[in-house]
C-alpha positions as CSV (number, residue, x, y, z in Angstrom):
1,X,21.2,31.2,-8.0
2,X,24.9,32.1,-8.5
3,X,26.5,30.6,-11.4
4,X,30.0,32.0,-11.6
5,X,32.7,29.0,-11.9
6,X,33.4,30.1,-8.3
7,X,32.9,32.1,-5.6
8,X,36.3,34.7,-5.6
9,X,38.0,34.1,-2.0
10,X,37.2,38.1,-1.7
11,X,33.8,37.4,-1.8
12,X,33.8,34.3,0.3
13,X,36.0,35.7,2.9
14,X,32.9,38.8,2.9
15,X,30.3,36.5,2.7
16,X,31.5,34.3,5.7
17,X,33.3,37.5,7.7
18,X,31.8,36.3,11.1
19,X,33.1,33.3,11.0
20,X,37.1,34.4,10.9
21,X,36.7,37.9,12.7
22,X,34.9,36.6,15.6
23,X,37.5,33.4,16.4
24,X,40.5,35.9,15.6
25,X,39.3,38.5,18.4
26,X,38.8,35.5,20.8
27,X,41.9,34.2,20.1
28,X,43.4,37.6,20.8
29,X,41.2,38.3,23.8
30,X,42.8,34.3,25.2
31,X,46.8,34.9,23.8
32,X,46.3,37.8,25.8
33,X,45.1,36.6,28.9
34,X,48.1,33.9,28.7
35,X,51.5,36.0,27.7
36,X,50.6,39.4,29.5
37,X,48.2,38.1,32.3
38,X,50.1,35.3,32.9
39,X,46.8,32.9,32.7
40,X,48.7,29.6,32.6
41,X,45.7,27.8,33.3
42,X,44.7,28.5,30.2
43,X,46.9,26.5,28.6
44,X,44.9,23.1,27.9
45,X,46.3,19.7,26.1
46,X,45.4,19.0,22.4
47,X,44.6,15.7,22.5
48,X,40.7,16.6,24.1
49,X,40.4,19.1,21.8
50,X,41.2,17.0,18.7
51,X,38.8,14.7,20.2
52,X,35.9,16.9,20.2
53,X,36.9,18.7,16.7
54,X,36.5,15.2,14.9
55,X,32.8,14.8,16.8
56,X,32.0,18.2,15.5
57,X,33.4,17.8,12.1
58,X,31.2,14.0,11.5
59,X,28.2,16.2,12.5
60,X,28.7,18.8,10.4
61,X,29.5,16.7,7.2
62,X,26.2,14.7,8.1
63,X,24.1,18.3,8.4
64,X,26.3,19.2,4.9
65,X,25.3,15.9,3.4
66,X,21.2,16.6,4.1
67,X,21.2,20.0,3.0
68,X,22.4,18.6,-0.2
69,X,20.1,16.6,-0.4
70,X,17.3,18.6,0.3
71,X,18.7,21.0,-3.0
72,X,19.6,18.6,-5.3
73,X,15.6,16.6,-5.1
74,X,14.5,20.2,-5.4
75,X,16.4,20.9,-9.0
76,X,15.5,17.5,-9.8
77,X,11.8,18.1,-9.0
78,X,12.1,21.3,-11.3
79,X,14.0,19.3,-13.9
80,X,10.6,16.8,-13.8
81,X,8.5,19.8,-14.3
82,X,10.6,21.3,-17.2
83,X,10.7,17.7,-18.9
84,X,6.3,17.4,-17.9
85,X,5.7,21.0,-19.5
86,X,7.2,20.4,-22.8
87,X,4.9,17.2,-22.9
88,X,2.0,19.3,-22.1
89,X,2.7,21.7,-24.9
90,X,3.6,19.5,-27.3
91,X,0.6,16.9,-26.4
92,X,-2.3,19.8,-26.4
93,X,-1.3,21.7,-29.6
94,X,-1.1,17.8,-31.6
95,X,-4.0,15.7,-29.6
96,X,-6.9,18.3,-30.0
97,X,-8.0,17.4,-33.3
98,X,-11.3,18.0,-35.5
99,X,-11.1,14.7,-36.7
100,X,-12.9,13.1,-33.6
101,X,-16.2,15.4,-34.4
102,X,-15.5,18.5,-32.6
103,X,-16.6,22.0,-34.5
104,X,-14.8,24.0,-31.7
105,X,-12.4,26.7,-32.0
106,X,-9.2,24.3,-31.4
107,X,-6.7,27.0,-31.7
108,X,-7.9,28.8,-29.0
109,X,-8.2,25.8,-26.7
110,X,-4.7,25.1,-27.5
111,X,-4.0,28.8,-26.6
112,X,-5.9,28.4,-23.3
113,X,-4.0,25.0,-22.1
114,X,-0.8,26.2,-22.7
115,X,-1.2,30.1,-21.3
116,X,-2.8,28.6,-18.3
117,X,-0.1,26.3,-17.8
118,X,2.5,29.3,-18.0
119,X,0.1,30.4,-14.9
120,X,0.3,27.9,-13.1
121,X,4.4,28.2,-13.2
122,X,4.0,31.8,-12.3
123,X,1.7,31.2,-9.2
124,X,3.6,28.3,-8.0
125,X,7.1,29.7,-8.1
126,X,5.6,33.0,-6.0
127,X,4.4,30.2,-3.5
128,X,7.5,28.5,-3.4
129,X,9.1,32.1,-3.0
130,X,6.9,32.8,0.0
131,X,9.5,33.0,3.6
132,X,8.7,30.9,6.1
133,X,9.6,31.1,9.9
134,X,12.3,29.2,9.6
135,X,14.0,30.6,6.5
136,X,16.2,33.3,6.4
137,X,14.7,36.3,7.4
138,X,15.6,39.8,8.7
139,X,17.0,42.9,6.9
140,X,20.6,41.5,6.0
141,X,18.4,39.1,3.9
142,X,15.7,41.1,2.6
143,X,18.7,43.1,0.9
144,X,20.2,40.1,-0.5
145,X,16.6,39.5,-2.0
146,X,16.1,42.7,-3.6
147,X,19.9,43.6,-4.5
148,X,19.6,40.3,-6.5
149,X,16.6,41.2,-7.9
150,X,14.6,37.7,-6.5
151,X,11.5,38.4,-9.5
152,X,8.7,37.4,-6.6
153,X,9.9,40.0,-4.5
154,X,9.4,42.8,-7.0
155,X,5.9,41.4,-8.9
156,X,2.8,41.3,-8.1
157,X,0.8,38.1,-8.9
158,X,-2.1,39.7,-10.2
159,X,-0.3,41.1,-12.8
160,X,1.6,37.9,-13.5
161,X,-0.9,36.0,-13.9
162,X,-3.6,38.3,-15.8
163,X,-2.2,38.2,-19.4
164,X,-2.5,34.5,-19.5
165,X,-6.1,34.0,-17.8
166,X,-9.8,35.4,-18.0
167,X,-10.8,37.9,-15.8
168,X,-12.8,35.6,-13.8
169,X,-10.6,32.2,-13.8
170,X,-7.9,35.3,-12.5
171,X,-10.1,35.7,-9.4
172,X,-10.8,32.8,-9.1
173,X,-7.4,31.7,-8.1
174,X,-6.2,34.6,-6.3
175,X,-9.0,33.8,-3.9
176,X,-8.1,30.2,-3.6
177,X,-5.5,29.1,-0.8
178,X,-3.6,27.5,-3.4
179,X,-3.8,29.1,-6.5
180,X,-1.5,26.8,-8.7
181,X,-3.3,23.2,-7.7
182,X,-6.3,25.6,-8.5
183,X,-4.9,26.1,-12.2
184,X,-4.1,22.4,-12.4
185,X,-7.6,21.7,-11.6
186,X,-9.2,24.3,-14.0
187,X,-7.4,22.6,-16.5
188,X,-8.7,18.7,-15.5
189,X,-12.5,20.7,-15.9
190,X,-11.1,22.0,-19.4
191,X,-10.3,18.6,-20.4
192,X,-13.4,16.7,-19.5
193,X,-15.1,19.6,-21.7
194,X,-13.1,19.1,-25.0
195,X,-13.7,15.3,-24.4
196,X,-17.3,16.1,-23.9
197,X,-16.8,18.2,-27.4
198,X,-15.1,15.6,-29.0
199,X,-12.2,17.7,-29.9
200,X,-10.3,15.2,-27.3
201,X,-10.5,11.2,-27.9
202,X,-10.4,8.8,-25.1
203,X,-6.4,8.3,-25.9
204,X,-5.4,12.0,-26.4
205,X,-7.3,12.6,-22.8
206,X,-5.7,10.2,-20.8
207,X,-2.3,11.4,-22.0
208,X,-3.2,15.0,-21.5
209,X,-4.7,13.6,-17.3
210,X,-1.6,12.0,-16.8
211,X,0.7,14.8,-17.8
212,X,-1.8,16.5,-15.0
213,X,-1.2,14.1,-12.5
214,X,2.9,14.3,-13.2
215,X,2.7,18.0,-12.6
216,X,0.8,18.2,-9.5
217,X,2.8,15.4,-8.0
218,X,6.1,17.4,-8.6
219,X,4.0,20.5,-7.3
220,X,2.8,18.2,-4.3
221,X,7.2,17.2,-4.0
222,X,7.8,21.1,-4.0
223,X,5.5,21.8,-1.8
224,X,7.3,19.5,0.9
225,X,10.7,20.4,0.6
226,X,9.0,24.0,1.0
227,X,6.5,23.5,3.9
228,X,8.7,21.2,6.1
229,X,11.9,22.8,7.6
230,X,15.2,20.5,7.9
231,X,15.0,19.4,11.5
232,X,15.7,22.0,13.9
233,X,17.4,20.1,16.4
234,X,19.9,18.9,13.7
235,X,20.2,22.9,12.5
236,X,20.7,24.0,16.4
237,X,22.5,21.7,18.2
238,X,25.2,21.3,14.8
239,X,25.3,24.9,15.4
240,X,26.0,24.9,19.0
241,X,28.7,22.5,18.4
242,X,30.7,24.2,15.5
243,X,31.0,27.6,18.4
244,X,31.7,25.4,20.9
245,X,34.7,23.9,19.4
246,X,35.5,27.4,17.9
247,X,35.8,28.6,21.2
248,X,37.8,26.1,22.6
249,X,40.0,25.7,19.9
250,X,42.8,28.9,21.4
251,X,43.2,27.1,24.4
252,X,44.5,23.5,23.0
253,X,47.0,26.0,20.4
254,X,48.3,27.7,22.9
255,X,49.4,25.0,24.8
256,X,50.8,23.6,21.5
257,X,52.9,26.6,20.0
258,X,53.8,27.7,23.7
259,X,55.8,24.4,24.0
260,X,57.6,26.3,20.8
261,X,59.6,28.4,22.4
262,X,58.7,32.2,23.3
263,X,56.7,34.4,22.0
264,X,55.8,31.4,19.9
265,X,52.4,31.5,21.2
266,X,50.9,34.7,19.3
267,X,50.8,32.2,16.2
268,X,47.4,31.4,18.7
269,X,45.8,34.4,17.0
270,X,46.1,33.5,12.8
271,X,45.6,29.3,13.5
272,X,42.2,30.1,15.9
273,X,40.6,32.3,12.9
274,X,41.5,29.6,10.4
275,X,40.4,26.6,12.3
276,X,37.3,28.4,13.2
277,X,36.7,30.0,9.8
278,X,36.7,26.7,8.0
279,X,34.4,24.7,10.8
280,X,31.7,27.5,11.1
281,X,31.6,28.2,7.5
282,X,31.0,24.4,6.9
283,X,28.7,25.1,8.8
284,X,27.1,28.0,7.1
285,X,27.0,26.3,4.0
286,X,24.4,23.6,5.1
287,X,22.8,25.9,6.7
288,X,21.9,28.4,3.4
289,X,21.2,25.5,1.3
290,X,19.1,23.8,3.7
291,X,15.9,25.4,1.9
292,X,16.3,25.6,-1.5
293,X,13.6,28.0,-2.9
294,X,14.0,30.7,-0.3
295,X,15.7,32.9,-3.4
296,X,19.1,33.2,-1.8
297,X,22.7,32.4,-3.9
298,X,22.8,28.5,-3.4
299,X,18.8,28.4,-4.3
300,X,17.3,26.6,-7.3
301,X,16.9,29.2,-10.1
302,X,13.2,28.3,-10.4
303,X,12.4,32.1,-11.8
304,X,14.6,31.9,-14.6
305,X,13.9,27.9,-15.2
306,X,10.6,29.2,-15.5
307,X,11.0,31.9,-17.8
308,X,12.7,29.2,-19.9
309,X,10.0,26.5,-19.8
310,X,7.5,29.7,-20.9
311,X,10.1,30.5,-23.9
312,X,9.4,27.2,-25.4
313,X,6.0,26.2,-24.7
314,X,4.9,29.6,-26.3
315,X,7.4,28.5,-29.6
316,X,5.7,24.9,-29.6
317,X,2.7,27.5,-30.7
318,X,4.1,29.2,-33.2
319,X,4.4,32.4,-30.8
320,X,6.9,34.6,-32.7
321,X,6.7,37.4,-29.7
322,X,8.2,35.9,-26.6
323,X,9.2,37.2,-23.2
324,X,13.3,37.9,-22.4
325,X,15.4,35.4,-20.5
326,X,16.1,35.4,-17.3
327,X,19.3,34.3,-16.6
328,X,20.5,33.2,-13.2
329,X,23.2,35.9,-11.4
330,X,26.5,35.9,-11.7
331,X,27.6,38.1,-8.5
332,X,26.4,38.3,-5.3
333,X,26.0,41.4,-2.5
334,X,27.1,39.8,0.6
């Protein structure tokens, strides 16, 4: 995720090029057509036009709103599982206790809780990272990806994983469709054994089983956001619009400035890239952040969020040797 104070207007401008350049050429291709060809007919009145660009623009800001929508439950999801994991931590290393008749090794069952909760962030954020059809795909984007150094596309979730798991609970979940509801599981089975061991009482287990249930319903609320595309009629047919308007737009201006007097009508060229700049980039926006774990610039900044969650969980043990931030970018390629 980008988190600059802003985009510069350099970098918007060449992030959003084919939104300007395109409309400019048309609008030179139509002024054209008009002063040299002596096209007349292309001259067409405003008042349709303006008529059409407010339908468009209502469509757009309702697409806009959606897509924001559809980002902002996703960093609240994450903010759920941030505020769930610290719980965990903090609730395994104090609830396991000696005092309820248990002669286990309660160190390394804290150990094993809270390492194989920092796999189950690792596998689910490589899930979530996963592209789907209807993401952004191609290689424009699978530069973006690895310019901005998207962690997912560069690890390999074996080797994620294995430091914090056995050998065998490793395979386990790498042959498991899901491996993070896997993890989640493994840990339910770990529970009902220290209860059966006595190193859990009736109290500290439920706390620990609803801290379960918490993360796999925020996993569960990931999951959709992930696994069910914003409509694609809304995605298509807003689209459709926004060009169509684009490409109307240099008929109603020329009309307009011709009525200015002469040669007045070359101002065509700079007002058709501006009007169509700002409605197809409106448009562009909702479209990249439309799904928000895809691991392009408007994306939640699960990796590092995660990295973060690990950071203290591992201190809430006493860790003293912990893994480097991540921090989200500050600059982006395209």
């Amino acid at each position: 995720m980008y988190t600059g104070q802003r985009y510069p207007l350099r970098q918007t401008l060449k992030w959003s090029r084919a939104n300007w350049l395109y409309p400019g050429l048309w609008g030179v291709a139509v002024t054209v057509a008009h002063e040299v060809g002596g096209l007349q007919v292309l001259s067409i009145p405003w008042l349709p036009m303006s008529m059409i660009g407010v339908a468009v623009a209502f469509y757009l800001g309702f697409k806009n709103s959606a897509s924001y929508d559809r980002l902002w439950e996703a960093r609240k999801i994450y903010g759920a599982i941030v505020n769930a994991s610290r719980s965990w931590a903090f609730s395994a290393r104090d609830l396991l206790s000696h005092s309820h008749g248990s002669t286990g090794d309660l160190d390394a069952a804290r150990t094993r809780l809270v390492h194989r909760h920092i796999a189950w962030m690792d596998a689910l954020r490589h899930q979530l990272r996963r592209v789907k059809p209807w993401e952004h795909n191609g290689p424009l984007f699978d530069e973006y990806r690895e310019w901005s150094k998207v962690a997912e596309v560069e690890e390999d979730l074996s080797e994620v994983l294995a430091p914090n798991l056995t050998e065998a609970e490793l395979k386990e979940a790498l042959a498991q469709i899901n491996p993070a509801a896997r993890l989640l599981a493994n840990q339910s089975r770990d529970l009902a054994a220290l209860r059966e061991d006595q190193a859990l009482d009736g109290f500290g287990h439920t706390v620990l089983q609803e801290l379960l249930i918490e993360l796999m319903t925020q996993q569960g609320k990931a999951e959709r956001i992930k696994n069910f595309p914003f409509p694609r009629q809304y995605a298509t047919v807003n689209r459709f619009f926004a060009v169509l308007f684009a490409a109307l737009v240099p008929f109603g201006l020329i009309h307009e400035f011709s009525a200015l007097g002469s040669h007045m009508a070359w101002l065509t060229v700079p007002f058709t890239a501006i009007v169509g700049w700002v409605f197809l980039t409106t448009d562009q926006i909702g479209d990249w952040s439309e799904n928000p774990f895809e691991g392009l610039a408007n994306d939640v900044p699960i990796t590092s969020m995660s990295r973060g969650i690990e950071r203290d969980v591992r201190q809430m043990l006493d860790e003293a040797e912990l893994p480097p931030a991540r921090e989200a970018f500050q600059q982006v390629a395209l």
